[in-house]
Backbone of each chain as ProteinMPNN parsed JSONL, in Angstrom:
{"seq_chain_A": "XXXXXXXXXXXXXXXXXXXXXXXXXXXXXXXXXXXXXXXXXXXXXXXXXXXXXXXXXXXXXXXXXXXXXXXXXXXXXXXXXXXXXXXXXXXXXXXXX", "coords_chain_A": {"N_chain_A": [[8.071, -9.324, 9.396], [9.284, -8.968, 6.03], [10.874, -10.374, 3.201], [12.171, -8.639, -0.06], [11.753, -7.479, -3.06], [12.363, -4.723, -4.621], [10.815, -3.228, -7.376], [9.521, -1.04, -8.506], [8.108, 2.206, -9.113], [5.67, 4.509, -7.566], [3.982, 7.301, -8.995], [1.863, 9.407, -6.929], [0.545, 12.553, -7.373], [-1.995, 13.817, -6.414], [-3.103, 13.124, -2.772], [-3.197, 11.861, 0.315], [-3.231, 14.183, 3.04], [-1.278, 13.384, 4.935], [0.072, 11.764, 3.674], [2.391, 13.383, 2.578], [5.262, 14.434, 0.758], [6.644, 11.665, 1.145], [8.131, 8.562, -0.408], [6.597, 6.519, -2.296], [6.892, 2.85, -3.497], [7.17, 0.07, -5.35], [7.098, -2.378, -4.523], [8.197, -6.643, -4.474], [7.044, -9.585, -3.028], [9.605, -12.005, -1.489], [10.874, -15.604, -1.458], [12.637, -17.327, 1.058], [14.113, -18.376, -0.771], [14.774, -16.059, -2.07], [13.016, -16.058, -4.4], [9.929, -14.723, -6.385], [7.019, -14.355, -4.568], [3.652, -14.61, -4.243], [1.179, -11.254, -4.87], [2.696, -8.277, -6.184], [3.097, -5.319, -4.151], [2.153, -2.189, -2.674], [4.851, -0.175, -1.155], [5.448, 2.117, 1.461], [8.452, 4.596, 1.335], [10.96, 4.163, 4.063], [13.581, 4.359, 4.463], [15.066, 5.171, 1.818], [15.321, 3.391, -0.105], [16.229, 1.794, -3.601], [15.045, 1.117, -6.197], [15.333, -2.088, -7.556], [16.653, -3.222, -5.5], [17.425, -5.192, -2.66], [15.2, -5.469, 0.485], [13.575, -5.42, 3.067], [10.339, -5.393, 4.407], [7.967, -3.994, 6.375], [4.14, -5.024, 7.868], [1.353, -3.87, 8.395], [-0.099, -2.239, 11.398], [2.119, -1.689, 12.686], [3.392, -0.801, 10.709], [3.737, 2.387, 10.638], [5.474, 3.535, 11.89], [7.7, 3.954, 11.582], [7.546, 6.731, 10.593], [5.749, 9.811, 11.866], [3.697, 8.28, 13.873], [0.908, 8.319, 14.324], [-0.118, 9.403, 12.355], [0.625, 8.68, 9.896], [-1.139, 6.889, 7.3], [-0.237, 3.901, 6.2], [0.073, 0.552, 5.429], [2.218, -1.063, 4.618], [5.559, -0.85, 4.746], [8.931, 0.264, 3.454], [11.539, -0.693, 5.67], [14.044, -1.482, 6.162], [17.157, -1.874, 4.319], [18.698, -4.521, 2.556], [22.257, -5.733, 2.678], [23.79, -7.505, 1.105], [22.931, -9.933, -1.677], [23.946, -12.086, -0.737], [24.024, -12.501, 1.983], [21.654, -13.599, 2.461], [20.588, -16.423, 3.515], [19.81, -19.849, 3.134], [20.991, -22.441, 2.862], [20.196, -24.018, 0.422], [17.405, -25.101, 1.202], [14.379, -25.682, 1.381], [11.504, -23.039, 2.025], [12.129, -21.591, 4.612], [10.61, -21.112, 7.75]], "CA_chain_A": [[8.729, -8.638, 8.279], [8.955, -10.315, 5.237], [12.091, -10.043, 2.244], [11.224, -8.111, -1.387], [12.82, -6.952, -4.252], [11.592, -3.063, -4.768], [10.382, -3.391, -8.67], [9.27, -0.116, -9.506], [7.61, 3.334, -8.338], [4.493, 4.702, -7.774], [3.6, 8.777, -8.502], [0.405, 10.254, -7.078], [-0.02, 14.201, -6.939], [-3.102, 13.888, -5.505], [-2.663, 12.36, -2.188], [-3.96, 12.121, 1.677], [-1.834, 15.405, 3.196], [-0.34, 13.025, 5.757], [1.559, 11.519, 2.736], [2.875, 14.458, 1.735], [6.897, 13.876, 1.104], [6.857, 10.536, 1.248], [8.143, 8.024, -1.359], [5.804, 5.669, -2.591], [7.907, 2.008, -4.281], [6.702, -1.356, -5.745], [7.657, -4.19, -3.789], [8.045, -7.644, -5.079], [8.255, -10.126, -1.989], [10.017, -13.138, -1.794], [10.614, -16.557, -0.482], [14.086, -17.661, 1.605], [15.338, -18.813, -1.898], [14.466, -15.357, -2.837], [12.019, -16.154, -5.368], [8.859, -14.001, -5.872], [6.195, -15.119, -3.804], [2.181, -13.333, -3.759], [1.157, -10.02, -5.426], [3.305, -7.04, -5.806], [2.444, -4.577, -2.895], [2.809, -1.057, -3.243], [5.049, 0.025, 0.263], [5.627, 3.429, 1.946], [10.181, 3.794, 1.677], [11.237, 5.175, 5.218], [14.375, 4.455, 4.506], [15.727, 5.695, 0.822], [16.11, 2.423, -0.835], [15.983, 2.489, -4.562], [14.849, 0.738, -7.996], [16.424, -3.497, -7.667], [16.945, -3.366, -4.012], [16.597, -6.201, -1.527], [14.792, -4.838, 0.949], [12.28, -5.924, 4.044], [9.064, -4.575, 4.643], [6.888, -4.616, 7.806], [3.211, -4.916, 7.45], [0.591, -3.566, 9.361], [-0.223, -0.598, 11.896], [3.807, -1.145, 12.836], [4.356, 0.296, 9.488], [3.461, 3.699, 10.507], [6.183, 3.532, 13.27], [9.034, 4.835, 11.139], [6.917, 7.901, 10.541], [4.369, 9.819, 12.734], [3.099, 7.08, 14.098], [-0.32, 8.336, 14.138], [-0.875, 10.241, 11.416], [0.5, 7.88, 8.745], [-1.492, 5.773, 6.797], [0.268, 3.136, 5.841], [0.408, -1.084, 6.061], [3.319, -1.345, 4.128], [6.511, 0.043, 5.001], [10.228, -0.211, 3.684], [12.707, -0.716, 7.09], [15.8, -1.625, 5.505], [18.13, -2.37, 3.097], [20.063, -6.099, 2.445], [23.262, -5.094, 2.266], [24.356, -8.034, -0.151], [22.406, -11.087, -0.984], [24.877, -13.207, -0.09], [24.175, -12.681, 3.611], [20.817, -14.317, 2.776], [21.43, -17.797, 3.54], [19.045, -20.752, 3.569], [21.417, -23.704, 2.706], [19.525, -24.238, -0.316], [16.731, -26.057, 1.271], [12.834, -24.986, 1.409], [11.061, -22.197, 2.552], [12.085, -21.267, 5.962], [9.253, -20.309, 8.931]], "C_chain_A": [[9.055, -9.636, 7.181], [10.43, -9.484, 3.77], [11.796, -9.509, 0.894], [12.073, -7.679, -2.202], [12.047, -5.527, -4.441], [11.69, -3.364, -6.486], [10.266, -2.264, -9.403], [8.738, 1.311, -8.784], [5.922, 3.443, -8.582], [4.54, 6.652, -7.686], [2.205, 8.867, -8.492], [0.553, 11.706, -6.405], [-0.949, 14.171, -5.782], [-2.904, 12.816, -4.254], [-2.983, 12.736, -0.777], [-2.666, 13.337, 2.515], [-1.156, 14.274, 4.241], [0.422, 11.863, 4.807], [2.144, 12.122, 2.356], [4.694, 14.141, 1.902], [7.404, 12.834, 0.852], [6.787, 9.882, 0.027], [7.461, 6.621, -1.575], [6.791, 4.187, -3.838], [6.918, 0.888, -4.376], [6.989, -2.119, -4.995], [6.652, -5.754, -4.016], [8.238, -8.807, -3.427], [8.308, -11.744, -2.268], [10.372, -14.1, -0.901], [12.034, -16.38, 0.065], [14.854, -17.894, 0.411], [15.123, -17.362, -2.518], [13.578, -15.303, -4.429], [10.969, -15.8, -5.179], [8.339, -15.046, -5.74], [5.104, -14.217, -3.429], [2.552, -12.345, -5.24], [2.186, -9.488, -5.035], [2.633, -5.851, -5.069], [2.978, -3.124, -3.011], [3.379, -0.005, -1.426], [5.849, 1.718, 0.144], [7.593, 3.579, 2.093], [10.239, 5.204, 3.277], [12.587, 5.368, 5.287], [15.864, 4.798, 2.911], [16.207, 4.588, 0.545], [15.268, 2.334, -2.697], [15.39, 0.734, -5.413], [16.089, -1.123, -7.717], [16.867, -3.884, -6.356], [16.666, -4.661, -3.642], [16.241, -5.842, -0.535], [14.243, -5.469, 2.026], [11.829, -5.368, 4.43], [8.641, -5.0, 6.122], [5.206, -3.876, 7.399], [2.342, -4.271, 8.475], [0.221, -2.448, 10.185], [1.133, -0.56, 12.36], [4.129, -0.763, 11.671], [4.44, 1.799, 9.438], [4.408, 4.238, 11.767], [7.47, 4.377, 13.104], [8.756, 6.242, 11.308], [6.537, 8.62, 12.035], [3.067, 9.371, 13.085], [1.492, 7.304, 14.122], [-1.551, 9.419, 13.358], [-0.002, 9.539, 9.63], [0.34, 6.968, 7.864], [-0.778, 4.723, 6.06], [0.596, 1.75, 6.546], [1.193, -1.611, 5.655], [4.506, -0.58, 4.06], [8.017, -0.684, 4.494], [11.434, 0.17, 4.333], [13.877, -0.982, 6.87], [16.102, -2.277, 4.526], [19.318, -3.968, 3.142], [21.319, -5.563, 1.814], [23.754, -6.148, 1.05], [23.54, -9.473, -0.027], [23.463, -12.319, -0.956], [24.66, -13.634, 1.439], [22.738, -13.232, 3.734], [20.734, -16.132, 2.707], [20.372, -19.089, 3.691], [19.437, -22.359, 3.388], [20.69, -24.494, 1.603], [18.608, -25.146, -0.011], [15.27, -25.092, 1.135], [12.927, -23.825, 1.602], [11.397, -22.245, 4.235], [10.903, -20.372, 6.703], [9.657, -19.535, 9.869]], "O_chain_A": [[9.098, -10.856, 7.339], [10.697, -8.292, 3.622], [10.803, -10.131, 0.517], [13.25, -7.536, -1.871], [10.827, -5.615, -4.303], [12.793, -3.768, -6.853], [10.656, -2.166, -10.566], [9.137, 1.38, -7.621], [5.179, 2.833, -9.35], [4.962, 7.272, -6.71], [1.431, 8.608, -9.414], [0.651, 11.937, -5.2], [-0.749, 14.415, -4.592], [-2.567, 11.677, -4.577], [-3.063, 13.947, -0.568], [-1.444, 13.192, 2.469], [0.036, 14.582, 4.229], [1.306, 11.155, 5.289], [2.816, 11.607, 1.462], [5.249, 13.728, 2.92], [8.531, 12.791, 0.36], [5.872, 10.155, -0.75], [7.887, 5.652, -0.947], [7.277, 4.583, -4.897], [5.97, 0.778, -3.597], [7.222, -2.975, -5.848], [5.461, -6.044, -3.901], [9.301, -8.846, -2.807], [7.548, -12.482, -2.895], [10.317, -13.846, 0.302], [12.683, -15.417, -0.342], [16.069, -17.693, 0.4], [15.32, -17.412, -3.732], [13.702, -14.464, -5.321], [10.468, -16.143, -4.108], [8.579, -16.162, -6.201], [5.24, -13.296, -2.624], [3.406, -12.414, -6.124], [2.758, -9.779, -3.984], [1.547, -5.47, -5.506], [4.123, -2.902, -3.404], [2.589, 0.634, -0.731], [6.486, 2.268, -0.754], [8.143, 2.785, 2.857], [9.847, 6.358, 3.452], [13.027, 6.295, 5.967], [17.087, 4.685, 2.986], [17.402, 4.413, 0.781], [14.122, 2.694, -2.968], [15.469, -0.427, -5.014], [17.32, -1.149, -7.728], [17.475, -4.945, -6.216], [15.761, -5.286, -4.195], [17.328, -5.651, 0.009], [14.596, -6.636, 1.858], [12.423, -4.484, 5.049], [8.911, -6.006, 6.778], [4.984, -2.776, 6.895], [2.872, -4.199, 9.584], [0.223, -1.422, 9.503], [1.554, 0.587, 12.515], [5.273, -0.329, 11.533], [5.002, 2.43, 8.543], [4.1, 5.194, 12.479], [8.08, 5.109, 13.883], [9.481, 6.962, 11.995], [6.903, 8.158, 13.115], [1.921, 9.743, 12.834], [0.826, 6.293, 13.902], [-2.689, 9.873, 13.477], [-0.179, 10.019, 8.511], [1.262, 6.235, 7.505], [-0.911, 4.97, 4.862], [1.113, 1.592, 7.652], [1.31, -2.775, 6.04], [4.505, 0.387, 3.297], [8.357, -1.801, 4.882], [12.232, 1.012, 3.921], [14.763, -0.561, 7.613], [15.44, -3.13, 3.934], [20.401, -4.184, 3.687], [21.408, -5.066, 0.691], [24.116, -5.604, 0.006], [23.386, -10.104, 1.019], [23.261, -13.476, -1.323], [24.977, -14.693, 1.981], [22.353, -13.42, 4.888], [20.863, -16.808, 1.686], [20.163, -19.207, 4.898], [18.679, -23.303, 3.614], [20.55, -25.694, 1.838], [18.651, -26.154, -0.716], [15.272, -23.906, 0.804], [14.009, -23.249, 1.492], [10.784, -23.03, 4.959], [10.434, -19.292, 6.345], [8.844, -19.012, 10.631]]}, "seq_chain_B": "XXXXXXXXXXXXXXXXXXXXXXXXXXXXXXXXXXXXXXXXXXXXXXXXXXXXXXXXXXXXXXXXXXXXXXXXXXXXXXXXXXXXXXXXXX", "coords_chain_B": {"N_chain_B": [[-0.166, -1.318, 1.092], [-2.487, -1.378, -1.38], [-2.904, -1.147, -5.132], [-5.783, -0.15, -6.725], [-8.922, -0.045, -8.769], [-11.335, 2.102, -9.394], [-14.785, 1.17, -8.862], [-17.21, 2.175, -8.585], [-20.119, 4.006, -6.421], [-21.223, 3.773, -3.382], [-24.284, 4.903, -1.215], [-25.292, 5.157, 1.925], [-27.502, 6.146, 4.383], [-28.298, 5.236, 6.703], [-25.616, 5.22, 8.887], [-22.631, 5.058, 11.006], [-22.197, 7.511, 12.897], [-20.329, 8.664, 13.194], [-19.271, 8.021, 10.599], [-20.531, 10.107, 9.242], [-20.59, 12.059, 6.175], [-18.271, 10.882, 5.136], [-16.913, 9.882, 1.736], [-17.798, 7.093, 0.322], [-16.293, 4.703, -1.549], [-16.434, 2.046, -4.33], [-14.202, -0.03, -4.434], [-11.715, -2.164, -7.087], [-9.297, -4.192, -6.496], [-6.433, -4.457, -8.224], [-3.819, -5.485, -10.84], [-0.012, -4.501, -11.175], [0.175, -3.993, -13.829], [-2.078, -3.15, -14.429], [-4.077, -4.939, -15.323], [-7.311, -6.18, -13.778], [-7.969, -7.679, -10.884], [-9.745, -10.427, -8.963], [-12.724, -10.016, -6.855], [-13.706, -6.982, -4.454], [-13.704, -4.342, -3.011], [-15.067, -2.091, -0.383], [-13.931, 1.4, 0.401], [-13.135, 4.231, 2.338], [-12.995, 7.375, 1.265], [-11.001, 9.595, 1.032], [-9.391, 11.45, -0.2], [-10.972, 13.093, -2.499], [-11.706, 11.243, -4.676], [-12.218, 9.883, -8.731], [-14.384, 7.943, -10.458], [-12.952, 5.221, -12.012], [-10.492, 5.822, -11.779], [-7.535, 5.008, -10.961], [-6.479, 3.953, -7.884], [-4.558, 4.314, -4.59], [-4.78, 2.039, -1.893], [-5.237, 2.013, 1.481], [-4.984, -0.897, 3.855], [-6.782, -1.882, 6.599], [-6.069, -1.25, 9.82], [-4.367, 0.912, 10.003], [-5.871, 2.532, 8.194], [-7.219, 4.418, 9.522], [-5.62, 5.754, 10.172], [-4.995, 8.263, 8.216], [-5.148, 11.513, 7.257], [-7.735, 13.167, 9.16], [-9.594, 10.846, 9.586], [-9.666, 9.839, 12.285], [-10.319, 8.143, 14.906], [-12.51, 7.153, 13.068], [-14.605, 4.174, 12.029], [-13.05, 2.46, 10.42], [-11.92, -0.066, 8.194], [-10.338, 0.305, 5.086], [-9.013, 2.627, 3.713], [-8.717, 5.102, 0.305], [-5.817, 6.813, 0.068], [-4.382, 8.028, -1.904], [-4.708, 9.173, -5.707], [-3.59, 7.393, -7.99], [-0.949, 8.581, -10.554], [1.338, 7.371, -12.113], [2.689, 4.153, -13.085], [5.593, 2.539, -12.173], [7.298, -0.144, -13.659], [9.955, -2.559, -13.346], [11.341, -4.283, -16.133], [11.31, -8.143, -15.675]], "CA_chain_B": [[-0.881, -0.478, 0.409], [-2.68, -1.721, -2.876], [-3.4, -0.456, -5.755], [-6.965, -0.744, -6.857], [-9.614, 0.915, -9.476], [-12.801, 2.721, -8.895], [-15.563, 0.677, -9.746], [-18.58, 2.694, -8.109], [-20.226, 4.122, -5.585], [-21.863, 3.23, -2.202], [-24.678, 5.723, -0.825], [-25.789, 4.796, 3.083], [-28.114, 7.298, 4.902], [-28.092, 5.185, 8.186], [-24.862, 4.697, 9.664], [-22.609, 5.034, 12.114], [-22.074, 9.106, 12.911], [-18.483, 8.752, 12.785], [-19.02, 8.2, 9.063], [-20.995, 11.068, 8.249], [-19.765, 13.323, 5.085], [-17.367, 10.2, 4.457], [-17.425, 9.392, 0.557], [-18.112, 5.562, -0.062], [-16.365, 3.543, -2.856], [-16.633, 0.291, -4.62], [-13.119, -0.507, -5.371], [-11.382, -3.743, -7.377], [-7.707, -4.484, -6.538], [-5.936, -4.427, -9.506], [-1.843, -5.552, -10.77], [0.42, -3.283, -11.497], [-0.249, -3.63, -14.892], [-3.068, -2.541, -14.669], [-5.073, -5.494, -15.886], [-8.307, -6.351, -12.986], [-7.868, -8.966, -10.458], [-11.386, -10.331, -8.47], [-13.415, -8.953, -5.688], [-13.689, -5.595, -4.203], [-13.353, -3.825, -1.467], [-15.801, -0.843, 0.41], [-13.159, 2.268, 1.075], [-13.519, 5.679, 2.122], [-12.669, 8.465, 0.015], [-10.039, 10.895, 2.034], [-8.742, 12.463, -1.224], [-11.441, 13.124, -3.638], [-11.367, 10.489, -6.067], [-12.984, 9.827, -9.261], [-15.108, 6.685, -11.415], [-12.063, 4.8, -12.862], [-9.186, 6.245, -11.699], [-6.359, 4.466, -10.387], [-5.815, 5.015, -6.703], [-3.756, 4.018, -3.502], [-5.976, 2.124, -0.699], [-4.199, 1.407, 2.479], [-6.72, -1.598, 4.436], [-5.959, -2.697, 8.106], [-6.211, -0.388, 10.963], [-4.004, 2.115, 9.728], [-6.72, 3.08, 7.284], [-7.701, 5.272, 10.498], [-4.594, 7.201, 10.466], [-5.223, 9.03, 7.687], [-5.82, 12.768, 8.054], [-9.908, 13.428, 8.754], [-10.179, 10.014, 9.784], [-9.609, 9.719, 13.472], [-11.762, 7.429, 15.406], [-13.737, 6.215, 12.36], [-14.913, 2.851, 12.464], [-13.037, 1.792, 8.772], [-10.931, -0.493, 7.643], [-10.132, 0.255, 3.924], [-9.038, 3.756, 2.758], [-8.376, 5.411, -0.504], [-5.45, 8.111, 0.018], [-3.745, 8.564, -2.93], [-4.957, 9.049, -6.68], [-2.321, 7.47, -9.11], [-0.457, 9.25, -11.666], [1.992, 6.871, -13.106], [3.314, 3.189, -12.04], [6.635, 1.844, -13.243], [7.341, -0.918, -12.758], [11.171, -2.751, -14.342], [11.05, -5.598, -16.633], [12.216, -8.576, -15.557]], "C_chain_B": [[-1.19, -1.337, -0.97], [-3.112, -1.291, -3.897], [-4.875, -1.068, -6.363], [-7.679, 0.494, -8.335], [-10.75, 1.217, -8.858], [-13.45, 1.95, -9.378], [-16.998, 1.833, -9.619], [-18.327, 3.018, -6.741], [-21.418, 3.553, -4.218], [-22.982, 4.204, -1.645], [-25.214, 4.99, 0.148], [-25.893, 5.997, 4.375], [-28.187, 6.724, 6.347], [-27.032, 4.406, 8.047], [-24.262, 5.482, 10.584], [-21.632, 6.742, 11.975], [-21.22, 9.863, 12.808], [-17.888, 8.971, 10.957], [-19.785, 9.23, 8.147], [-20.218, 12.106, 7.371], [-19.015, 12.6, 4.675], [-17.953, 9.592, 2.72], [-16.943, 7.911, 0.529], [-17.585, 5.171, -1.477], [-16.435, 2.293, -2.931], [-15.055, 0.542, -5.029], [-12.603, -1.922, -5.821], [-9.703, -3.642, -7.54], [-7.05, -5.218, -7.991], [-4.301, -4.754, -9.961], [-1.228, -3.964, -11.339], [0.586, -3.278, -13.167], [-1.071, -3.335, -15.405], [-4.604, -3.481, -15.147], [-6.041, -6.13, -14.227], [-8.03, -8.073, -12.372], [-9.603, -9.653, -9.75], [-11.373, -9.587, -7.018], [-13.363, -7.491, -5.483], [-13.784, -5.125, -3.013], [-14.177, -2.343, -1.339], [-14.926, -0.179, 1.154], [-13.536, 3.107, 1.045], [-12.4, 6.286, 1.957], [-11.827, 9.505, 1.018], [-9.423, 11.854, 0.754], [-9.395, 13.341, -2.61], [-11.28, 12.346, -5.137], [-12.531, 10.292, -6.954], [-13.536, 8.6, -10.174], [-14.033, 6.317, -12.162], [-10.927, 4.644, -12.774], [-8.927, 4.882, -10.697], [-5.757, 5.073, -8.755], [-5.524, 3.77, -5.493], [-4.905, 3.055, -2.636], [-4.779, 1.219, 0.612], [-5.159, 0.668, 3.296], [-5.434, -1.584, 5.881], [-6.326, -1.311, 8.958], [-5.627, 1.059, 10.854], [-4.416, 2.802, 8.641], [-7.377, 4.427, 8.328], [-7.036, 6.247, 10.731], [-4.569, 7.864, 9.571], [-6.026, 10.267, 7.937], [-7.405, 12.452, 7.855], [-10.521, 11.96, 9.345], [-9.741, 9.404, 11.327], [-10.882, 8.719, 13.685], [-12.846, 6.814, 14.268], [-13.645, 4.802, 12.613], [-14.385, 1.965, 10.915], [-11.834, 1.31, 8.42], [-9.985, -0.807, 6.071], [-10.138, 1.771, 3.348], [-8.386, 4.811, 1.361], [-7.614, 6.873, 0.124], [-4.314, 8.697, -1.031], [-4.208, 8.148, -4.793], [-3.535, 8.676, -7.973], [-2.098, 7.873, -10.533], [-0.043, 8.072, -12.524], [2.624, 5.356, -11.833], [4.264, 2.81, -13.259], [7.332, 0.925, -12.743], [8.775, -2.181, -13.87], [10.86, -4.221, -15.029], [12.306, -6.284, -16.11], [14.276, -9.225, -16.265]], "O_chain_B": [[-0.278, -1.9, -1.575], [-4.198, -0.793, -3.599], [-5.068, -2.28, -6.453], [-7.118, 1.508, -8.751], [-11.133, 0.631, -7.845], [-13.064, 1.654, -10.508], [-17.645, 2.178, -10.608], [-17.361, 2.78, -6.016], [-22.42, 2.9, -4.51], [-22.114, 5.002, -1.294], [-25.77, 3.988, -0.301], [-25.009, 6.536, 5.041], [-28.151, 7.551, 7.259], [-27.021, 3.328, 7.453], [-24.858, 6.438, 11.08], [-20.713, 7.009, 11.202], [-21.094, 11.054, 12.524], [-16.964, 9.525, 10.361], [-19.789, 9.313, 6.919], [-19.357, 12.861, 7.821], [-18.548, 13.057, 3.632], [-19.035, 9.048, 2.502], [-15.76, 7.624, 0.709], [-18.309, 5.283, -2.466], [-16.49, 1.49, -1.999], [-14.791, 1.32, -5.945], [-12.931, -2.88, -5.12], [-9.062, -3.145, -8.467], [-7.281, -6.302, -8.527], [-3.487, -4.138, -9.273], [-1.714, -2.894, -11.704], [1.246, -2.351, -13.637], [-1.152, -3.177, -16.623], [-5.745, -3.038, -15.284], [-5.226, -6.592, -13.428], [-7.932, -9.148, -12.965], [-10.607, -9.151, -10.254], [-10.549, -8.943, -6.368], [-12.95, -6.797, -6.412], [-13.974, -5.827, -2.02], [-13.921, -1.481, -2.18], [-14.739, -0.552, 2.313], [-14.292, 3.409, 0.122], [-11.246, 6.008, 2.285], [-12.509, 10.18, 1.788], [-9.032, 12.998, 0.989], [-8.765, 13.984, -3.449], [-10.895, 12.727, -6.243], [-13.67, 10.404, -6.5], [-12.551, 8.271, -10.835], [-13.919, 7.022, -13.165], [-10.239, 3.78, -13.318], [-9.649, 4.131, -10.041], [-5.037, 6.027, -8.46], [-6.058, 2.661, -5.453], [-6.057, 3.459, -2.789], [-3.964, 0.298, 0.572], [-6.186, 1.28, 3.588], [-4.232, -1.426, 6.094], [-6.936, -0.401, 8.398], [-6.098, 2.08, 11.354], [-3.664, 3.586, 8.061], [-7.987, 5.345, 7.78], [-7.372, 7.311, 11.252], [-3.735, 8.694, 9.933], [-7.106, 10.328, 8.524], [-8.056, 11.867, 6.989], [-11.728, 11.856, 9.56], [-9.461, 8.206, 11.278], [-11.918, 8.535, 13.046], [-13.825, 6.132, 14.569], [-12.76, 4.288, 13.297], [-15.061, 1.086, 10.379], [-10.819, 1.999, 8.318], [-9.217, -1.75, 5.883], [-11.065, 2.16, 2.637], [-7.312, 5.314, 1.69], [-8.268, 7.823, 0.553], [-3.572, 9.663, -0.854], [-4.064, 6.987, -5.176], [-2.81, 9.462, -8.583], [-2.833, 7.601, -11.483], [-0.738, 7.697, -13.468], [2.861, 5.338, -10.625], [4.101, 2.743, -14.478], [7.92, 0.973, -11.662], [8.459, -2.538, -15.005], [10.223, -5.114, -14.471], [13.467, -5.895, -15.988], [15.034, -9.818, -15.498]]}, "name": "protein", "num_of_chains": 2, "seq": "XXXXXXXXXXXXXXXXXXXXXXXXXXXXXXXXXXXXXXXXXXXXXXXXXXXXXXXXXXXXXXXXXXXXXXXXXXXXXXXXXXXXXXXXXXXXXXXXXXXXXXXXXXXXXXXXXXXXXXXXXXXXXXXXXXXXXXXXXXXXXXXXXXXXXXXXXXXXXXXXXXXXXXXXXXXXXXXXXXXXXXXXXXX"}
C-alpha cells in the first residue's frame, strides 16, 4: 500500500456495468516526506474519501477486495483515510522501505 | 487504473478462442492533462469505445474481472469511456 494525496475526479457515463456506482478519484502518491512521487493514478474510492485527502491505496488484484471481489475491475483502490498528517512521521530523514 | 487515449485498432483472426468477438485497441497512456506520454498498450474493449476518446484501462490481472471477461487470457482492459477529469491546482 502506498500513501497519496487524492487530486481530483474522474466522470465516465459510459462504463464496464461492474463499475456501476462506484466513485472514480485522482490519486497523487507520495514519498515518507510526503512529496509527490511517479504519475498520477486514477484509483477506485471504497471508502468515501474526498478532494485533498491523504489517503492509501492498494494496488493490484487486492484492490478488488473491498468490492465484489470478482467482479471488480480494478488495480487501484482507495482503503483509507490519514486521519491527520501529523501521524505521518519519518523523523525527517529519507525515503523509508 | 490509467488513463489512456485511443490510438487504433488491432484486427487478429487467429487467436486464442477465449478472445473471440473481443474488440482490440492500440492505446497510449496519457497525464491527466491530457497531454501524450510514450508507448502503448494492446487492451480489450469491454465498453464500446471509440478512435480518440479518452478512456479508463485497468492492466494487471484484474483486467479479467471485468464483466464478459471471465477466463480470458488479458492483461490490459478498457472499462470506462471518460467524460470529464478534474484535477485541483496546486
Amino acid at each position: 500500500m502506498q500513501l497519496a494525496r487524492v487530486i481530483g475526479t474522474v466522470v465516465a457515463t459510459v462504463k464496464n456495468d461492474s463499475l456501476e456506482g462506484r466513485k472514480l478519484l485522482v490519486v497523487q502518491s507520495l514519498n515518507a516526506n510526503l512529496e509527490p512521487q511517479g504519475k498520477p493514478l486514477v484509483a477506485l474510492d471504497a471508502i468515501g474519501a474526498g478532494t485533498g485527502e491523504l489517503v492509501f491505496w492498494c494496488r493490484g488484484k487486492e484492490a478488488s477486495f473491498p468490492f465484489k471481489r470478482e467482479d471488480t475491475p480494478t488495480d487501484c483502490t482507495i482503503v483509507a483515510i490519514v486521519d491527520s498528517e501529523s501521524h505521518v512521521t519519518n523523523n525527517g530523514k529519507g525515503r523509508r522501505r | 487504473m490509467i488513463i489512456a487515449r485511443i490510438l487504433g485498432t488491432v484486427v487478429s483472426t487467429q487467436k486464442d478462442e477465449r478472445l473471440v468477438g473481443k474488440k482490440l485497441l492500440i492505446v497510449r497512456p496519457i497525464n491527466v492533462d491530457g497531454t501524450d506520454t510514450s508507448g502503448y498498450v494492446v487492451a480489450v474493449d469491454t465498453v464500446g469505445a471509440g478512435f480518440h476518446e479518452r478512456v479508463l484501462v485497468v492492466a494487471g490481472s484484474s483486467a479479467r474481472l471485468a464483466q464478459g471477461m471471465k477466463d480470458t487470457p488479458v492483461d490490459a482492459a478498457i472499462v470506462g469511456v471518460i467524460d470529464t477529469v478534474d484535477v485541483m491546482k496546486d
